[in-house]
N, C-alpha and C positions, 0 to 999 in steps of 0.2 A: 217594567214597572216604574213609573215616576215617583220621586222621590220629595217629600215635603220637612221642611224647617221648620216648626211652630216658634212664634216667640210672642210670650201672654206679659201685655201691662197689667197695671192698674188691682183689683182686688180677687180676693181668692171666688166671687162669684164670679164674676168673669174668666177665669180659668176653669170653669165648672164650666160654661158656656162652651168655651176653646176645647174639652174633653169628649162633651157630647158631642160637637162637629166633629172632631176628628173620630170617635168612636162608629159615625155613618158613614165616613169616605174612605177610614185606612182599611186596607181588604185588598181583592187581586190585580187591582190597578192601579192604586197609591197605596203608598207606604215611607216611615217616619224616619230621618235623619237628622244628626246634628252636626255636619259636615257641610260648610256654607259651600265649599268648591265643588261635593257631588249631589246639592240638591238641585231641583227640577223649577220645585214654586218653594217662594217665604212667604208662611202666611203669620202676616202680622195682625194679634187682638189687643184693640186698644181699649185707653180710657180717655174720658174726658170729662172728670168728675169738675177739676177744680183746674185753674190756668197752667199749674206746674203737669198734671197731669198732661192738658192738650199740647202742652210744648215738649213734652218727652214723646207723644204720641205723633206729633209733626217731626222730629229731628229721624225717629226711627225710619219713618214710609220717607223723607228726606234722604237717609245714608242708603235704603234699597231700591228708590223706585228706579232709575237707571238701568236694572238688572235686566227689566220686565220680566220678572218671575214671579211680581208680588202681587199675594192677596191680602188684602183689606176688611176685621171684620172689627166689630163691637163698637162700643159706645160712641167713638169719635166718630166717626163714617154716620151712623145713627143720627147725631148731633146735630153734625153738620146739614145733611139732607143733600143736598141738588148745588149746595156750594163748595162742597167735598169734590163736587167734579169738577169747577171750577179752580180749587187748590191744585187738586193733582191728576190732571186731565190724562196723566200718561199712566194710571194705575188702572189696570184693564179689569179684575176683578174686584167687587166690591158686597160687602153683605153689612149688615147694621145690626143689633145686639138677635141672638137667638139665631145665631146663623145656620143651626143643625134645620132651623125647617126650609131651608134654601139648600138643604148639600144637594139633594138630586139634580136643582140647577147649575151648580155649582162644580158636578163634577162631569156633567155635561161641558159646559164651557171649557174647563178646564183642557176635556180631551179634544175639542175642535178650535180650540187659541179663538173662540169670542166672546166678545166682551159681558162683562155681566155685572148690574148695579140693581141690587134689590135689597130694601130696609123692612124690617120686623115691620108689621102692622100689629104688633100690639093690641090681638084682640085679647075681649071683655075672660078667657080663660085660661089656664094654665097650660101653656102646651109643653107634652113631652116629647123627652127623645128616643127613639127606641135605644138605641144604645149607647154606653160611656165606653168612652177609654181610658184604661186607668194603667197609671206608670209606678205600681208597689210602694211599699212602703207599712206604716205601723197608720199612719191616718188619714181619715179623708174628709171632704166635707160633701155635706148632704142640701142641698135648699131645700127650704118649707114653702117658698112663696118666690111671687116674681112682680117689679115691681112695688110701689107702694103710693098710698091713696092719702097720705097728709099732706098740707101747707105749710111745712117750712120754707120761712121768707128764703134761707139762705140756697136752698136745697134744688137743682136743675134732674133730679133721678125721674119724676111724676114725668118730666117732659122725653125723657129718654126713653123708659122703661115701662112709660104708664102705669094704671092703676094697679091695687096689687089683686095679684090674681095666685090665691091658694092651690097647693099644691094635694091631692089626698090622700090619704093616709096611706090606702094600698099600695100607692104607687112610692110613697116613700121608706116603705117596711120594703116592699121588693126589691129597691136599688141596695139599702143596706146588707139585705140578707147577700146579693149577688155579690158585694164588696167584701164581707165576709168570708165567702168562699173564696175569694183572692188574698187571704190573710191579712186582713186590716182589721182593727181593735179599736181603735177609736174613730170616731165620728163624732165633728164640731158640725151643730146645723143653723146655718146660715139662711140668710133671705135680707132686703132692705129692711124688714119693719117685724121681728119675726112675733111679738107682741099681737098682732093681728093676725095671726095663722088663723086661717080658716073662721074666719067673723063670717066672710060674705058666702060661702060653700053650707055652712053648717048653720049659720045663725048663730052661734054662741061664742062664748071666749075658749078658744079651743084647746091653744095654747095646752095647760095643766095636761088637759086630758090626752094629747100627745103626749108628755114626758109620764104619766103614770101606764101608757101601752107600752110607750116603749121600753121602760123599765120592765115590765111584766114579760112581753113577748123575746127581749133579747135580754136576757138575765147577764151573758157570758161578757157579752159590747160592754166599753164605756162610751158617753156623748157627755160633750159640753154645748152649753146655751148660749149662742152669739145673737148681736145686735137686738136686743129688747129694749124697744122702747118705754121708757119710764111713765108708765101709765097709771091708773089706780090697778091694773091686773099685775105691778110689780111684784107687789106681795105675795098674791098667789102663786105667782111663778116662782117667787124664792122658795115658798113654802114646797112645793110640787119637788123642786130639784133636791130639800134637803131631806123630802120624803125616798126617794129616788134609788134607791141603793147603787146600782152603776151609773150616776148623772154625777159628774164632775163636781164639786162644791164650790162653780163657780158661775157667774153672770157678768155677761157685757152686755151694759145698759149707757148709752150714752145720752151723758144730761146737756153737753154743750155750753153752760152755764151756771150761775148761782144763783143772780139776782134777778128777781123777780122781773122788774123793767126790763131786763133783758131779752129774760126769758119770752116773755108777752110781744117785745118788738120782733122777736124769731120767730112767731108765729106760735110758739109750742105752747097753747093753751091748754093744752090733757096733761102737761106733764107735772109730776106729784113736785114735791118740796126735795130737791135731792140731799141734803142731810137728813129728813127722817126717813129716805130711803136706801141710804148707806148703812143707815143706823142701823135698820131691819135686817139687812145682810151682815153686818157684823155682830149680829143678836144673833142670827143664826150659822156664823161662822164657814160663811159664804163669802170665795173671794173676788172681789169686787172689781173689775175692770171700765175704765168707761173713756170718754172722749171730752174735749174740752174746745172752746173756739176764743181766741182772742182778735180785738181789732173789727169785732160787729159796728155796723154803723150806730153811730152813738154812743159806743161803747165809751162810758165816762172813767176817769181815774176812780172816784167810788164805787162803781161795779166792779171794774178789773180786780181791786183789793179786796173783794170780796171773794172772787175767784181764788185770787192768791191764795187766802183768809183758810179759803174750804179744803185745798191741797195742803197749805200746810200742816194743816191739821189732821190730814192721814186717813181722810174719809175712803179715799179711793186705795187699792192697792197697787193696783193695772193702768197709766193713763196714755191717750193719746192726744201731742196736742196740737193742732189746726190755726192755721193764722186764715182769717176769712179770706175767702178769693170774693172778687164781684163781678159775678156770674150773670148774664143778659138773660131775660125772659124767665126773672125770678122776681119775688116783690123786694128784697132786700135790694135789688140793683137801683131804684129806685129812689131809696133812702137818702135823707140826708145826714148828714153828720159822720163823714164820713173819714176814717183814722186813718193819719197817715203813713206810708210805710213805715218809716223809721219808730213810730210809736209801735206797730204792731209786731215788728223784731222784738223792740225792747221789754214788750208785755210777754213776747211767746218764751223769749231767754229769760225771763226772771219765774217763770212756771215752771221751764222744765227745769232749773236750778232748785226751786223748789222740791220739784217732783223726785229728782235724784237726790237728794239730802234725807227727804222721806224713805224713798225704796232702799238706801242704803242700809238704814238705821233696820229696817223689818228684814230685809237679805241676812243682815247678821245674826238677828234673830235665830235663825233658821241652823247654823253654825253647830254644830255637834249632833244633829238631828239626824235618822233615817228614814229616808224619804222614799216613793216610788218614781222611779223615771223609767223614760228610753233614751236608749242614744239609735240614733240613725247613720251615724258614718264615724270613717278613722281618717285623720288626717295628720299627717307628720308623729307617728306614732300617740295620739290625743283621739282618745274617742268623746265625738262631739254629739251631744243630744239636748236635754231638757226634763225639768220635772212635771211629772203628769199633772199637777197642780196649774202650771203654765202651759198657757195657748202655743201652741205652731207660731213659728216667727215670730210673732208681735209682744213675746215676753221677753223673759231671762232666759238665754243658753246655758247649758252644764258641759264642762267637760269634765277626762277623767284620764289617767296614765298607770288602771289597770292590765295588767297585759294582756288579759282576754275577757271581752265581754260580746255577748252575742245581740247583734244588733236586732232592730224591731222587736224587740221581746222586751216586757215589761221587768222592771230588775229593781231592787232595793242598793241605795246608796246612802253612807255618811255623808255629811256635807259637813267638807273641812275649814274652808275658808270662801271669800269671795273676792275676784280683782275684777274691773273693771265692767262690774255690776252682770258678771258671769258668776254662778257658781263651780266651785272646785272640788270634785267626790274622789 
C-alpha cells in the first residue's frame, strides 16, 4: 500500500477540497502518513489567494519537488494554468482547485509513475464528492456553495474558482448528518459568498431558509455563519440566526472598508452602510466578526481614519485585517493611486493596535463569567481549547489547568483572567 503525506495551505475551504480528494483515493491502495521518511507521494494543496500566499505555496513545492514524490493540487496550480508547468516542470502530478473529480485520474497515474496535469473546468454546477475524509474532532466545516459571481476590484477567486455554483440542500443535510455519526457537534458553513446560497438553483434568497431547516432538522448540532456578504439580505440573516435556537449568535460578514469612496472603488456596490450593519447585530446581540483591507489603491489618509475611526469604536468584535496585495487580471491591479509599502504597514499596525486595545477591553468583560466551551487537546499539562462563542483558529484560545476535562465535549467554564489575549478558565 503506498503511503501519502497531505499538507493543506491556505483556507479552511480548501482543506475541505484536500478531504474530499483524499476521502476518494485513501482505500486499499493508498493510504495516510505523517512520516516524511515512510511516505510514497507529498501531496501538497495550495493557495494563491494573495502574494504571500503564492510564495509560501512556491517555497513548499520548492523544499519537495526534488523528492519526485510530489503532487500538486489547488488554487496555485489552477492559477497558474500551462505556466505552472513551466515553473515546475519536474512536478509530475498535477490537479487545480476540486481535485476529487480528477482522483480516478489521479490514482491511475499515480500507480503507473505518468505524468498527469489536469485543472477543474469549473462548470456552470456544483459538483460533489462522493466521499470525505474526515480526521475527528468536536467541528467541521460544511460548504454552501463554490465559487463566487461578484466584481470585487481586489478579488482574483471569480478567476480561480468561477462563478458561484450552490450547493443543495440534500446534499448538505446528508454530509452533516454523516459527520454526526462520526461525533462532531459543530459545523461552521463556509463557501466564498455564503450570502448568495442558492440565488441561482432556487431563485430566491435562500440563505434564511437554510439556517431555519437546519435549525429544525438537526435540533441536537450547533452551526455557525461564515463569510456573508454584507448585502441588504444581512438583516435577514442576522435575524434567521437569532431566531435559530442551535445557530451560534454569531456572523462573519466581511466589509473590507468604511468609506464610501472606498468602498464604490472595490467594486462593492450591494454592500449596506457597515455601521448600521454592526449596529443591527449588536441590537440583536450577535457577535460580530468581519475583515478589513488597508492600502487599496487610493486609499487616502481620510478614508484610512475613517477605518481606524469604525474599529475603534468597537463595531466589530472578530476582525481580520489584510494589507491589499495587487493581484494581475483583477480591475484593482489597474488602479492608479497606488499606496506605498511602508504606508500600508503603517495603516495595517495602527488597526490592529487598535483592534487589540478594543478586544482587550471586551475579553475582560467576559472575567468572572461562565461560559460554554471545548477544549480539543492537553499540552504540557494545560488543556487548550476555545469558547463556543469563538470560531476555530481565527479567534481567541482558552486554556485551563483543571486536571481532568474530557475533551471534544461541550463543558461550562469560569473565566478567570486573560494574558496574551487567550482566555484562562
Amino acid at each position: 500500500m503506498k503511503k501519502i503525506l497531505p499538507i493543506s495551505l491556505g483556507c479552511v475551504k480548501n482543506q475541505i477540497d484536500l478531504e474530499y480528494l483524499l476521502g476518494n483515493i485513501i482505500g486499499k491502495e493508498f493510504s495516510l502518513t505523517d512520516d516524511f521518511n515512510k511516505c510514497d507521494f507529498i501531496l501538497v494543496n495550495t493557495c494563491s489567494f494573495i502574494a504571500d500566499a503564492r510564495e509560501e505555496s512556491e517555497s513548499v513545492i520548492e523544499r519537495f519537488i526534488a523528492t519526485g514524490k510530489l503532487i500538486v493540487t489547488g488554487c496555485y496550480s489552477q492559477r497558474e494554468k500551462n505556466d505552472f508547468v513551466k515553473k515546475f516542470k519536474n512536478v509530475k502530478w498535477v490537479l487545480g482547485t476540486e481535485g476529487h473529480k480528477s482522483c480516478k485520474n489521479l490514482m491511475t497515474a499515480l500507480k503507473s509513475s505518468q505524468q498527469l496535469f489536469v485543472l477543474n473546468d469549473n462548470l456552470p454546477e456544483y459538483c460533489e464528492s462522493a466521499k470525505r475524509l474526515s480526521f475527528g474532532g468536536f467541528h467541521a466545516y460544511v460548504k454552501l456553495s463554490e465559487g463566487c459571481s461578484r466584481k470585487c476590484a481586489f478579488c482574483a477567486i471569480p478567476d480561480i474558482r468561477g462563478i458561484l455554483r450552490s450547493r443543495k440542500k440534500k446534499s448538505i443535510f446528508e454530509e452533516i448528518r454523516s459527520l454526526e455519526q462520526k461525533a462532531y457537534k459543530e459545523f461552521n458553513l463556509v463557501s466564498e459568498d455564503s450570502s448568495m446560497y442558492g440565488r441561482e438553483i432556487y431563485r430566491d434568497y435562500s440563505l434564511r431558509n437554510l439556517i431555519k431547516d437546519l435549525s429544525f432538522e438537526m435540533p441536537e448540532s450547533l452551526f455557525r455563519l461564515m463569510y456573508v456578504f454584507p448585502d441588504k439580505t444581512v438583516y435577514s440573516t442576522i435575524d434567521a440566526i437569532d431566531e435559530a435556537d442551535n445557530f451560534i449568535k454569531y456572523i462573519d460578514t466581511p466589509f473590507q472598508h468604511v468609506s464610501k469612496r472606498m468602498l464604490k472603488s472595490m467594486g462593492r456596490f450591494m454592500q449596506e452602510d457597515p455601521r448600521k450593519a454592526a449596529e443591527y447585530a449588536i441590537k440583536k446581540s450577535i457577535l460580530l466578526r468581519s475583515s478589513v483591507m488597508v492600502g487599496f489603491p487610493g486609499e487616502k489618509e481620510k478614508d484610512f481614519d475613517e477605518l481606524l475611526r469604525f474599529v475603534e469604536n468597537g463595531y466589530v468584535s472578530k476582525l481580520g485585517v489584510f494589507i491589499y496585495s495587487d493581484e494581475k487580471n483583477t480591475p484593482a491591479y489597474k488602479l492608479k493611486g497606488k499606496v506605498s509599502r511602508n504606508v500600508k504597514i503603517e495603516r495595517f499596525n495602527e488597526i490592529i493596535k487598535a483592534y487589540r486595545k478594543i478586544t482587550a477591553k471586551k475579553m475582560r468583560m467576559n472575567i468572572g463569567n461562565v461560559k460554554k466551551a471545548v477544549f480539543t487537546s492537553r499540552t504540557n499539562g494545560m488543556y487548550i481549547g476555545r469558547l463556543i462563542e469563538d470560531a476555530p483558529s481565527v479567534d481567541s484560545a482558552l486554556i485551563s489547568e483543571r486536571k481532568y476535562v474530557k475533551l471534544n465535549e461541550l463543558t461550562d467554564v469560569k473565566i478567570l483572567d486573560i494574558k496574551n489575549y487567550t482566555y484562562i478558565a
